[in-house]
Residue, then its C-alpha position, 0 to 999 in steps of 0.5 A: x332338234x338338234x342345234x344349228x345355230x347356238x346361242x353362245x360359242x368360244x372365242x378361245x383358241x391356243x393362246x387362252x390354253x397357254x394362258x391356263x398352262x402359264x398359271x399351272x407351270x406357276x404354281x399361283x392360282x389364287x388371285x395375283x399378278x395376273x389379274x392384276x395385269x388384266x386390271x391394269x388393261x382393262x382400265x386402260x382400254x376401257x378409259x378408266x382409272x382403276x378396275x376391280x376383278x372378281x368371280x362374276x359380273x354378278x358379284x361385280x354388282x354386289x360390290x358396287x353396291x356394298x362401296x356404296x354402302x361404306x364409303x366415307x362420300x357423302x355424295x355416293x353415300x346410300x343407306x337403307x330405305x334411300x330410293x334407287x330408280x332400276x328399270x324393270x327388264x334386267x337380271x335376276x343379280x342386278x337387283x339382289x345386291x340393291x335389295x340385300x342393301x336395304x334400298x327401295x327399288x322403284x321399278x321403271x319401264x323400258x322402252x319397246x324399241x331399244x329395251x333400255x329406259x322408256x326416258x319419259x317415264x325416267x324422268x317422271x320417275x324421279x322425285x325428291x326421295x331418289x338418291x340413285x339410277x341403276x342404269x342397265x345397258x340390255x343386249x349390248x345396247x348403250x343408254x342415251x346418257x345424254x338424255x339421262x344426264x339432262x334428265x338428272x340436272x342439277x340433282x344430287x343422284x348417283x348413276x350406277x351401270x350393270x353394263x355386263x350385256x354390253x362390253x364394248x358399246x359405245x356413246x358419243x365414242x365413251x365406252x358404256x359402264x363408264x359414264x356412272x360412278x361405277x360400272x359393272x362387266x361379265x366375262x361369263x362363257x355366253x358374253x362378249x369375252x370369256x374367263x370361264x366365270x369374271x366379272x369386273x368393276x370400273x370406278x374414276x374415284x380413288x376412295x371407292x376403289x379402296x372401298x372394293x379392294x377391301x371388300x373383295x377380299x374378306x374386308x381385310x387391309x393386306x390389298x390396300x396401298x400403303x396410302x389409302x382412303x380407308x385406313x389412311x396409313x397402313x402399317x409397314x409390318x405385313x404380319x399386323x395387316x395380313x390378318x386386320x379386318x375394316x370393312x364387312x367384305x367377301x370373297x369374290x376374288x376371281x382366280x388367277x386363271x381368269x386373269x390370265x384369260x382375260x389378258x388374251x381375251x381383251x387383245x381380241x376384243x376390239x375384233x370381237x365386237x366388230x365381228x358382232x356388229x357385222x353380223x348386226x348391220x346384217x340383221x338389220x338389213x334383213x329384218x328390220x321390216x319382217x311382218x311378224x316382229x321387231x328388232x331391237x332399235x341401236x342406241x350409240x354404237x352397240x356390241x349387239x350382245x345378242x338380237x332380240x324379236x319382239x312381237x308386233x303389236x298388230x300381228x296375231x301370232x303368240x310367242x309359243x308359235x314363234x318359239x317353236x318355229x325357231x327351235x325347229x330350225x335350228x334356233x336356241x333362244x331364250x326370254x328376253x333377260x328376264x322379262x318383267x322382272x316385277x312379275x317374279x315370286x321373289x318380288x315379295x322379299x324386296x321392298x320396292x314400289x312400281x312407277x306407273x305401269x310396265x306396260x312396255x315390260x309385260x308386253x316383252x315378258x309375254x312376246x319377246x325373246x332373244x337369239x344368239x349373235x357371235x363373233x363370226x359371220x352367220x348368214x345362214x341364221x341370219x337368212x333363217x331369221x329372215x324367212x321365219x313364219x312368213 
């Protein structure tokens, strides 16, 4: 069957083709004043003091964690074996980075509703062995940071964001990925906006954001201030700091490119976001009462990534069914991220510890899924939804 209604389209248009043609007329591709110029707007619009690009929101997470590691806080300050509460729906590079870190990873359940954290079982989750939350905004929809913070109290835990489902969702009007110590965004082709491939992080705290600089790129020092919390004092003579390694980095440097994009692309995001909640205020109009399944429950104001059907628990229908009826009309749609994300043969690599049961996250594994949401006004699909296995 041929596609109707997709799960992703471009938002580009003349002004991302000049953004490409002002770095081919340059000469510069690799990582320079352009990105520098999208970091500098993306902390701006984003209410943020420092922001860091890189290749993917995926690597967006790995550097989280890797400042993390290195820094010299010991407040922020995690190391191998220390316990990170993760919820147990998300992407597959929420998770890798905390792994690769040597951390143990207690999976939590998530809420059937809003498909973020069941918060009671948040709260009992924690004990005296948690030194961190990773807290992961699913399908543009914002976590209830003040039920988290009440949750957290007086505890010395580190809250950290995968917020790359979620650019432009908001709580308490403060923009989500900003409400831990770090937060991280995808600028991935099917996210809210696009630079090909991007991701980038956004920190208040000065010393983690040299942390980030330098691992980017190589654990080098050449992109660090003269005046850093590092080094402290670099030297003056660039030939000595071009090549003078600190810190166990990477290369995760995006490419100009993509900061010239992203430039263009953050100037339509305030429209993008309100052309996708349009299309949400519709879809909850239309479906919030279908007989056949449930939509997600909005925490804040969310950026309505895409929209997810679950399965009611008194309706006899398997997702097969449904999965068909949605392709036959058109539909792309995919699992819902990840579903369970215990359930996974990778699982046996990590070391990690399961609270409870994930009642909530096997039920969405084997009777949710999710359907595209855009920009643009889709009442057709919308209207299909509505009148989908009545």
């Amino acid at each position: 069957m041929s596609v109707r209604f997709p799960l992703a389209t471009s938002s580009w248009d003349q002004k991302e083709l000049d953004a490409i043609q002002r770095v081919v007329a340059s000469d510069r591709y690799s990582m320079g004043n352009e990105v520098a110029d999208f970091e500098q707007r993306f902390a701006d619009y984003f209410g943020s003091k420092y922001a860091v690009m890189v290749n993917s929101g995926s690597s967006a997470n790995l550097l989280m964690t890797a400042a993390l590691a290195f820094t010299k806080n010991p407040h922020y300050k995690l190391s191998r074996g220390d316990e990170i509460i993760v919820p147990a729906v998300s992407w597959s590079t929420t998770y890798y980075p905390l792994n690769q870190y040597g951390l143990h990873l207690k999976f939590v359940d998530i809420d059937l509703e809003t498909l973020n954290y069941d918060l009671e079982a948040l709260e009992a989750a924690i004990s005296d062995k948690t030194r961190a939350i990773m807290v992961v905004n699913l399908l543009g929809n914002p976590n209830d940071f003040d039920e988290i913070k009440r949750i957290i109290g007086e505890r010395e835990i580190v809250v950290i964001e995968d917020n790359c489902e979620s650019m432009g969702a908001t709580f308490g009007g403060k923009q989500a990925g900003t409400f831990g110590v770090m937060g991280s965004f995808s600028c991935f082709f099917s996210h809210h906006i696009s630079t090909m491939e991007g991701g980038v992080v956004v920190t208040d705290d000065e010393e983690l954001y040299h942390v980030m600089l330098v691992l980017r790129a190589h654990g080098w020092t050449r992109n660090l201030p003269k005046f850093n919390q590092v080094t402290g004092e670099k030297s003056d003579d660039p030939f000595e700091e071009s090549f003078r390694f600190v810190l166990p980095g990477y290369n995760l440097r995006p490419l100009e490119m993509s900061g010239a994009l992203g430039i263009e692309q953050l100037e339509k995001l305030p429209a993008l976001i309100e052309g996708r909640r349009a299309n949400a205020a519709l879809v909850q109009a239309q479906l919030s009462d279908h007989p056949v399944f449930m939509i997600q429950k909005e925490i804040g104001a969310a950026s309505w990534f895409g929209f997810s059907l679950v399965i009611r628990p008194e309706v006899d229908v398997a997702r097969a069914d449904l999965v068909k009826a949605l392709v036959a009309a058109g539909f792309e749609c995919r699992p819902i991220v990840a579903g369970n994300f215990a359930r996974n043969e990778v699982m046996q690599y990590f070391d990690y510890s399961i609270h409870q049961d994930l009642k909530n996250a096997d039920y969405i594994d084997q009777h949710g899924l999710f359907v595209g949401n855009h920009h643009y006004p889709i009442p057709e699909a919308v209207e299909a939804l509505s009148q989908m296995m009545r």
